[in-house]
TIRO-2110 file (N, C-alpha, C; in Angstrom, 1 decimal):
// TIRO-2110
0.8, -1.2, 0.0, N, 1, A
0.0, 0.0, 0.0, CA, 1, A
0.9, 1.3, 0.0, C, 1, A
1.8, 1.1, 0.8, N, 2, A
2.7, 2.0, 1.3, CA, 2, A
3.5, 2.5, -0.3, C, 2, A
3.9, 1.7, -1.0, N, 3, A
4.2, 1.4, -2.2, CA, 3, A
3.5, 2.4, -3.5, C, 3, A
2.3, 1.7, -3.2, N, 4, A
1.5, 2.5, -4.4, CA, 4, A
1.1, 3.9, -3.9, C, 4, A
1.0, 4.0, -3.1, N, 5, A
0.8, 6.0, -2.7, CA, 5, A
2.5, 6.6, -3.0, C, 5, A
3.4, 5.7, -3.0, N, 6, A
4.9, 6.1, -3.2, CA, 6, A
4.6, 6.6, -4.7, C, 6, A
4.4, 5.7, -5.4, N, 7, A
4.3, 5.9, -7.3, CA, 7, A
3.5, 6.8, -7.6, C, 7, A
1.9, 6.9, -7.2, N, 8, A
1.1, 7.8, -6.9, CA, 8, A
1.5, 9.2, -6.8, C, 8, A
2.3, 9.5, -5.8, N, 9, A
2.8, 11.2, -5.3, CA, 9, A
4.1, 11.1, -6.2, C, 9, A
4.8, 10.2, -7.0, N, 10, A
5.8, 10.6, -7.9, CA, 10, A
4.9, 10.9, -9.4, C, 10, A
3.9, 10.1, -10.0, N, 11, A
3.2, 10.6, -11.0, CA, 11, A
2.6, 11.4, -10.8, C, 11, A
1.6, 12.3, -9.3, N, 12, A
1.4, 13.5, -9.6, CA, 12, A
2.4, 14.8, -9.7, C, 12, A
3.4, 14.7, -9.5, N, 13, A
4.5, 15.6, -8.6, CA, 13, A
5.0, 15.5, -10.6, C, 13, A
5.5, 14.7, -11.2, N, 14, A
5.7, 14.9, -12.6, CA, 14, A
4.8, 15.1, -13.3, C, 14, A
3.2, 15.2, -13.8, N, 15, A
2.5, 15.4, -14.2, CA, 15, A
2.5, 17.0, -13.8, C, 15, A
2.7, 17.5, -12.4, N, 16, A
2.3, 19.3, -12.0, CA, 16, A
3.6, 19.9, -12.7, C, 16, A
4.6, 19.3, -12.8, N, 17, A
5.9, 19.7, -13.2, CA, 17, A
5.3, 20.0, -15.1, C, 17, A
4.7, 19.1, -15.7, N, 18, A
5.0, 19.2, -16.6, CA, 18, A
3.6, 19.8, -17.2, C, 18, A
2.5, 20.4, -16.6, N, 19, A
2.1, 21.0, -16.7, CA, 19, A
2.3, 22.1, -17.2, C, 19, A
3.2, 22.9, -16.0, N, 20, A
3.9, 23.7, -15.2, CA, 20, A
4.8, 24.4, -16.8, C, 20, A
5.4, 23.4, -17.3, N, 21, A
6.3, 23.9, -18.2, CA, 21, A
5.8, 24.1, -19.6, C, 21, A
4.8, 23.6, -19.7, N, 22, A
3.6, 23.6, -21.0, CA, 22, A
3.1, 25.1, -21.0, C, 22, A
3.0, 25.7, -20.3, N, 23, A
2.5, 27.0, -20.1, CA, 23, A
3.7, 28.0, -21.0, C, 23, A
3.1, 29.1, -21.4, N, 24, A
3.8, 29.9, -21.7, CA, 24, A
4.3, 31.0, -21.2, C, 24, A
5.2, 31.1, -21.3, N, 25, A
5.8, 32.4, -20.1, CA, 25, A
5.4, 34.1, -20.6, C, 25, A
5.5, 34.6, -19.8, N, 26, A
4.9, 36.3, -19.9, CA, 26, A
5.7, 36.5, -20.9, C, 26, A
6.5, 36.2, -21.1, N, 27, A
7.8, 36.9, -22.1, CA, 27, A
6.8, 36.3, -23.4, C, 27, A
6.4, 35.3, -23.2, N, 28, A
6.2, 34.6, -24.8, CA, 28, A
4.7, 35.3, -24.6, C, 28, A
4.0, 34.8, -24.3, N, 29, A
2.2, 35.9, -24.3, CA, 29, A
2.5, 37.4, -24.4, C, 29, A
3.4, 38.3, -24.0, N, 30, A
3.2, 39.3, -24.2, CA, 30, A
3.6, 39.2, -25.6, C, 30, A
4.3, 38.4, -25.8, N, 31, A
4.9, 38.2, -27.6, CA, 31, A
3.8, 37.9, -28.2, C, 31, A
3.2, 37.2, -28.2, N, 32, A
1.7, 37.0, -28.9, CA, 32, A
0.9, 37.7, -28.9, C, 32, A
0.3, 38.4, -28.0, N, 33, A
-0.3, 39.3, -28.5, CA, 33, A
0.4, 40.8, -29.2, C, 33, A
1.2, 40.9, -28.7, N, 34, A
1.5, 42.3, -29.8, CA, 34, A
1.7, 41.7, -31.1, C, 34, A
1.9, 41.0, -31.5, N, 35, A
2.3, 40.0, -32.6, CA, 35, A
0.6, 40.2, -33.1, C, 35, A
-0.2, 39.7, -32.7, N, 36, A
-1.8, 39.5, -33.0, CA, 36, A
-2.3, 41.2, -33.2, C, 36, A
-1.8, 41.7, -32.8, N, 37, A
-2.3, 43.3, -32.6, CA, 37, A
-1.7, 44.0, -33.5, C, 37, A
-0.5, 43.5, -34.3, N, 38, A
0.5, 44.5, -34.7, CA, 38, A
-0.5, 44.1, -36.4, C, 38, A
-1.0, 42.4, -36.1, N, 39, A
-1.8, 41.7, -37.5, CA, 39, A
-3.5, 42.9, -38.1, C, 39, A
-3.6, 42.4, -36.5, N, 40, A
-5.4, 43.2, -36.5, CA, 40, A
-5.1, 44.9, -36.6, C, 40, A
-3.9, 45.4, -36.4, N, 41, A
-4.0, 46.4, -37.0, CA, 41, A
-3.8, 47.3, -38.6, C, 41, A
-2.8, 46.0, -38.8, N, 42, A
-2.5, 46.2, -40.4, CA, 42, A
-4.0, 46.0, -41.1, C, 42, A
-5.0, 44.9, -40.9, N, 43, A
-6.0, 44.3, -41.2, CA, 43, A
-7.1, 45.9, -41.3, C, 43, A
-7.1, 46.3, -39.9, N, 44, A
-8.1, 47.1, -39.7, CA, 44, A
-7.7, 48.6, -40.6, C, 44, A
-6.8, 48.5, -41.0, N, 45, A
-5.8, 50.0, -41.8, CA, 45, A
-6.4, 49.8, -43.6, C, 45, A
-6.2, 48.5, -43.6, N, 46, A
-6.8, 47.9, -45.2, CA, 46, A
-8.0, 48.4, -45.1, C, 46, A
-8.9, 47.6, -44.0, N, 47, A
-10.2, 47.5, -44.0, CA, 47, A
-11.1, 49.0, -44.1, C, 47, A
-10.3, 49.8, -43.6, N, 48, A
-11.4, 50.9, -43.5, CA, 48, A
-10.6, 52.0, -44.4, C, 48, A
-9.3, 51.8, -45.1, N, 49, A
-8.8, 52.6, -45.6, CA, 49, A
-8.4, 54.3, -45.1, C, 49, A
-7.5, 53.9, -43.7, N, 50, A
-6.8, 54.9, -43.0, CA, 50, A
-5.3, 54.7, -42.5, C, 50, A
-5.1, 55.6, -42.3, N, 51, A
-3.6, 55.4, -42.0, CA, 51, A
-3.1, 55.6, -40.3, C, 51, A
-2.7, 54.5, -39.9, N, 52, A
-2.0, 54.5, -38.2, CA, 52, A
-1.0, 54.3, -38.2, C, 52, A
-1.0, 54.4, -36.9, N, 53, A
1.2, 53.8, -36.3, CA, 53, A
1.1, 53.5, -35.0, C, 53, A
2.1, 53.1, -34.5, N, 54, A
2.1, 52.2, -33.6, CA, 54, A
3.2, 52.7, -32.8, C, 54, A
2.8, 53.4, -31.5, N, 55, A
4.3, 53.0, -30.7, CA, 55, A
3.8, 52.5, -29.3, C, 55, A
5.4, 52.1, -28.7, N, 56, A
5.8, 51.8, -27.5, CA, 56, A
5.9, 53.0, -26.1, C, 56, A
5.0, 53.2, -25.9, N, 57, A
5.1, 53.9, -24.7, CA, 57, A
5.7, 54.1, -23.3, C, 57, A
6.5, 54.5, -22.8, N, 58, A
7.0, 54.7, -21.4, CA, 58, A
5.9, 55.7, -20.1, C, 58, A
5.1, 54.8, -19.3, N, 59, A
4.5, 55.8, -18.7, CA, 59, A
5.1, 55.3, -16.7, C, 59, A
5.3, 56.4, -16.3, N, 60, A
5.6, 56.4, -14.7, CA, 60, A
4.3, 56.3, -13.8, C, 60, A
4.3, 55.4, -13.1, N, 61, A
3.0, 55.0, -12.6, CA, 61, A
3.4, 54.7, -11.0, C, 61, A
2.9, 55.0, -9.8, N, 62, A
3.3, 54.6, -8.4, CA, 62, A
4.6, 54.4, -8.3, C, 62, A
5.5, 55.5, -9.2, N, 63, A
7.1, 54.7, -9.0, CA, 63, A
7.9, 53.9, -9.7, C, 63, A
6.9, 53.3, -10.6, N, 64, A
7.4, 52.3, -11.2, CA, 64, A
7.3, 52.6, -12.7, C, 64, A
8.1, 51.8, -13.6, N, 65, A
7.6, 52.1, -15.1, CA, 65, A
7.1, 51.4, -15.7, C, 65, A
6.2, 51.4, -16.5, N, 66, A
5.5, 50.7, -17.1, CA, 66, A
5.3, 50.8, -18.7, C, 66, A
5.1, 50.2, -19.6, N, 67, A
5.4, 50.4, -20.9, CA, 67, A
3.4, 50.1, -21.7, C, 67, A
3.3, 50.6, -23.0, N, 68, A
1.8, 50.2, -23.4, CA, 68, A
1.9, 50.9, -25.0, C, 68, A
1.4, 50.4, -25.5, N, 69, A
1.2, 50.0, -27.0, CA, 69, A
0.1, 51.1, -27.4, C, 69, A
0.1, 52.3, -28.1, N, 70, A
-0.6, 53.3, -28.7, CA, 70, A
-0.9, 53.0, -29.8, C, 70, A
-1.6, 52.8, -30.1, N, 71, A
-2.2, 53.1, -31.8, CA, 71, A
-2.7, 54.5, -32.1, C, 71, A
-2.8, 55.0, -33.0, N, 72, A
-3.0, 55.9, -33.8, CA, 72, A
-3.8, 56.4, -35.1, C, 72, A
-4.4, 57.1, -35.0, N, 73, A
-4.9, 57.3, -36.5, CA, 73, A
-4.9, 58.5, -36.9, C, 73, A
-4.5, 58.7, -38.0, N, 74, A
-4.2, 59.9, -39.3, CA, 74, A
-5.7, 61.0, -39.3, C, 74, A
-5.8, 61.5, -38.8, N, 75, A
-7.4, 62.6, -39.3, CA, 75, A
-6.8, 63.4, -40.9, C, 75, A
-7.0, 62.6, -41.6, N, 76, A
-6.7, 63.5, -42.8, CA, 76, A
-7.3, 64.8, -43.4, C, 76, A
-8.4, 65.4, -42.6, N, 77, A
-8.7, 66.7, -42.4, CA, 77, A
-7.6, 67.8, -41.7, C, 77, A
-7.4, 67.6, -40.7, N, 78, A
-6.6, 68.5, -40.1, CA, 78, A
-4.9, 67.4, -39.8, C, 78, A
-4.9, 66.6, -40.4, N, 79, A
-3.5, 65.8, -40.0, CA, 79, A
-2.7, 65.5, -39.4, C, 79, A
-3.8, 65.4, -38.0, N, 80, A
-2.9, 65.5, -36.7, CA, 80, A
-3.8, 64.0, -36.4, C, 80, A
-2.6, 63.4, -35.3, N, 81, A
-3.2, 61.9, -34.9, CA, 81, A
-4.1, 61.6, -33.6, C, 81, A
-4.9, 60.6, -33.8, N, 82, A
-5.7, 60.8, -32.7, CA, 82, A
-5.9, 59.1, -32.2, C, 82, A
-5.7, 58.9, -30.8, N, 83, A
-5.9, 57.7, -30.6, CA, 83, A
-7.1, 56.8, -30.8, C, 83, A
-7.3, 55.5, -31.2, N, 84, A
-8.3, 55.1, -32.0, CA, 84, A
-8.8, 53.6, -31.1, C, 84, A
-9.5, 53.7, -30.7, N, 85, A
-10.0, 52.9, -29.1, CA, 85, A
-10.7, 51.5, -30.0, C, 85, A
-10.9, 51.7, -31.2, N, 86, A
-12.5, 50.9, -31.9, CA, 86, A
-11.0, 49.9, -32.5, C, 86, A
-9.9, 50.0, -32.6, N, 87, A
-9.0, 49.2, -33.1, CA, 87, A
-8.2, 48.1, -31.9, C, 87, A
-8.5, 48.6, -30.8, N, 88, A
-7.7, 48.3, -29.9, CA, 88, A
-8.8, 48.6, -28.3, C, 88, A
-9.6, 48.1, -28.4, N, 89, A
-9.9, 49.0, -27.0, CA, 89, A
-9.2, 48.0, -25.6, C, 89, A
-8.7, 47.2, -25.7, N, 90, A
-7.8, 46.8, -24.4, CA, 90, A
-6.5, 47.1, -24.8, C, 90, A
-5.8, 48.1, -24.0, N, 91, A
-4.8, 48.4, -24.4, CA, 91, A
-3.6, 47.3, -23.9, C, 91, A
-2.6, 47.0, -24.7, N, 92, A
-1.8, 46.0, -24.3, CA, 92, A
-0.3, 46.5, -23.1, C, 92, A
-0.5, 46.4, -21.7, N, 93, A
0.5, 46.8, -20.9, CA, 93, A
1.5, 46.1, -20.4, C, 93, A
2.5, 46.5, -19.8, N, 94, A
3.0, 45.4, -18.9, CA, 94, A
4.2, 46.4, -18.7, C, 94, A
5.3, 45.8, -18.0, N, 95, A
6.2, 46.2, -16.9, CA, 95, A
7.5, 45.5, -16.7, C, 95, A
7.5, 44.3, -16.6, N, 96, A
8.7, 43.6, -16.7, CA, 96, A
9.9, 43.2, -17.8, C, 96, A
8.9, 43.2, -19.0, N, 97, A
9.9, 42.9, -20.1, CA, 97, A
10.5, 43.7, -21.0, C, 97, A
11.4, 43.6, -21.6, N, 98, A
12.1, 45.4, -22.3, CA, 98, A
11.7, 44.4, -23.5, C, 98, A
10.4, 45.6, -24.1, N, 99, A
10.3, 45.2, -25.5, CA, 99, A
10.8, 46.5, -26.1, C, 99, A
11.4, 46.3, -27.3, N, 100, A
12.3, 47.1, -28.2, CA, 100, A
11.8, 47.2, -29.8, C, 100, A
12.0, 48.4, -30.5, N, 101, A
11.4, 48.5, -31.9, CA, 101, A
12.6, 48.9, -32.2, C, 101, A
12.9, 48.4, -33.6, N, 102, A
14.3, 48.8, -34.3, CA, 102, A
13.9, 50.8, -34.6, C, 102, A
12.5, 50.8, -34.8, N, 103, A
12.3, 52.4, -35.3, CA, 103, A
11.1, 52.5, -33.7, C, 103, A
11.9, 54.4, -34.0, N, 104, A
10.8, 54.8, -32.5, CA, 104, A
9.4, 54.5, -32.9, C, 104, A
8.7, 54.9, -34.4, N, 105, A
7.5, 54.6, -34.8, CA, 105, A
6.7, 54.0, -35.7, C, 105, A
5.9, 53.0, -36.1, N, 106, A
6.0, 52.0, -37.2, CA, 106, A
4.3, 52.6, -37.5, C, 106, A
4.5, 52.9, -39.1, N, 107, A
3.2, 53.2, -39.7, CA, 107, A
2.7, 52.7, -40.8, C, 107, A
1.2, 52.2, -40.7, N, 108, A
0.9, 51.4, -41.0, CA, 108, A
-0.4, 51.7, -42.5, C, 108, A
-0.2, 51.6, -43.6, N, 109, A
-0.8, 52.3, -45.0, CA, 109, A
-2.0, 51.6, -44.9, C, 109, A
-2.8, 52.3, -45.6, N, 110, A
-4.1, 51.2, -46.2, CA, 110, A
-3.4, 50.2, -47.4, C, 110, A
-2.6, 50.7, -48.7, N, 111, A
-2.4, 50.0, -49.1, CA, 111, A
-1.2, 48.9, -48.8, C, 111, A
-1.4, 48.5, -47.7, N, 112, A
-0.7, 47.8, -46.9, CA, 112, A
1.0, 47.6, -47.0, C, 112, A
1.2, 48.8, -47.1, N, 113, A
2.6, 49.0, -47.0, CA, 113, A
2.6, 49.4, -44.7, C, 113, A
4.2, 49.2, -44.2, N, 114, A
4.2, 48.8, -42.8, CA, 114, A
5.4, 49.2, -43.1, C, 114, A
6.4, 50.1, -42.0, N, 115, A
7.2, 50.5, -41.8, CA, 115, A
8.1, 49.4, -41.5, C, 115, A
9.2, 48.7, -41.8, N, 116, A
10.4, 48.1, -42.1, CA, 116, A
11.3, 47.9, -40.4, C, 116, A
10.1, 47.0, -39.5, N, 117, A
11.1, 47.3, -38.0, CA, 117, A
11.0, 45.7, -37.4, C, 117, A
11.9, 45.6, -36.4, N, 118, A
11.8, 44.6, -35.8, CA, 118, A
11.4, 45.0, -34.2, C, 118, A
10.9, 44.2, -33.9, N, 119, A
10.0, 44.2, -32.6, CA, 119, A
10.5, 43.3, -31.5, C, 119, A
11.3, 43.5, -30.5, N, 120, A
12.2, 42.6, -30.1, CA, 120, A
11.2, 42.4, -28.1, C, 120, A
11.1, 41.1, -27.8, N, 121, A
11.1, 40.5, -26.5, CA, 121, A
12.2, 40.3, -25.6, C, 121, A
12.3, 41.0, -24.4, N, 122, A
13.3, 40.4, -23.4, CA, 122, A
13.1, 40.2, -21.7, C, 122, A
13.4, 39.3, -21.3, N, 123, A
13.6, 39.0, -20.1, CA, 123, A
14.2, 37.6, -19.4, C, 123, A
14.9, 38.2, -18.8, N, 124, A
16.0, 37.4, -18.3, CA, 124, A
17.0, 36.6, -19.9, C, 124, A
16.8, 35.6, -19.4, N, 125, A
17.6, 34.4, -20.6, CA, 125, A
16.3, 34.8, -22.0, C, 125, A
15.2, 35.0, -22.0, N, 126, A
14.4, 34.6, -22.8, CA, 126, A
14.0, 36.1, -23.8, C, 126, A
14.1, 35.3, -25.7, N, 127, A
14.4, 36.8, -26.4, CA, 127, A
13.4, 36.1, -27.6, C, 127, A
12.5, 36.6, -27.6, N, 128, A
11.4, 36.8, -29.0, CA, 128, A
11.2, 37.4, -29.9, C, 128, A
11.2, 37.6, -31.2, N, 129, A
11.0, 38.7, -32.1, CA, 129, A
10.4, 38.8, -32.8, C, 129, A
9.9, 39.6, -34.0, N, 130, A
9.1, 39.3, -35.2, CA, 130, A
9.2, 40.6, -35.6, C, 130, A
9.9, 40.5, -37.1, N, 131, A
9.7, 41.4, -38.3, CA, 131, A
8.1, 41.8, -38.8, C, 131, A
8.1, 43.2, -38.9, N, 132, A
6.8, 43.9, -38.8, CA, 132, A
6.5, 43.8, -40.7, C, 132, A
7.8, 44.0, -41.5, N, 133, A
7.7, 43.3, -42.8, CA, 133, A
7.1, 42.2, -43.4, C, 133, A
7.1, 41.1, -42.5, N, 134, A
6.6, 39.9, -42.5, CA, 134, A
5.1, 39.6, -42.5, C, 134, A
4.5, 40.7, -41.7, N, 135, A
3.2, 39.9, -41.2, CA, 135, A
2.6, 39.9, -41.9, C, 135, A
END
């Protein structure tokens, strides 16, 4: 008896472990979604035929810094940009990982032309990327 509760608490204890590692880490999710966002915005740029851009934000908050993803849109009446909530309304935030753009601002055409940047993930050992050319 003593035996089988032995094997027992070794197959759950490797099963939690390997759960555990199946998951994806903040480094990789915050990669996916800006990845998914950087897609739905090129998409939403075609779709309604306007022009946005995209940056990476630095805002100071209780002390701390925190970073968040701006979209933008072109008012081609007066030409100044205005932020555009119906593209994005959860804005994408976070704090721990230094995400990096080869260009301070990446803009995005109806006729689906996308500014020429790489979009870089980091924290600790762990580094993700994806060409904005590509998507």
């Amino acid at each position: 008896m003593l035996i089988v509760l032995l094997i027992v608490g070794i197959m759950v204890s490797i099963a939690t472990i390997s759960i555990k590692a199946a998951r994806p880490s903040t480094t990789q999710m915050l990669f996916n979604q800006m990845k998914s966002q950087f897609h739905s915005v090129v998409d939403f740029s075609q779709l309604r035929n306007i022009d946005l851009r995209i940056d990476i934000d630095t805002v100071e908050k209780d002390n701390k810094i925190h970073y968040q993803v701006t979209i933008q849109q072109l008012n081609p009446n007066d030409g100044k940009w205005y932020k555009n909530k119906a593209i994005a309304p959860k804005v994408i935030k976070w704090e721990n990982n230094i995400v990096s753009m080869s260009v301070e601002t990446v803009f995005i055409a109806p006729n689906g032309f996308i500014t020429p940047a790489i979009v870089e993930f980091k924290l600790d050992d762990e580094t993700y990327q994806f060409d904005t050319s590509k998507l």
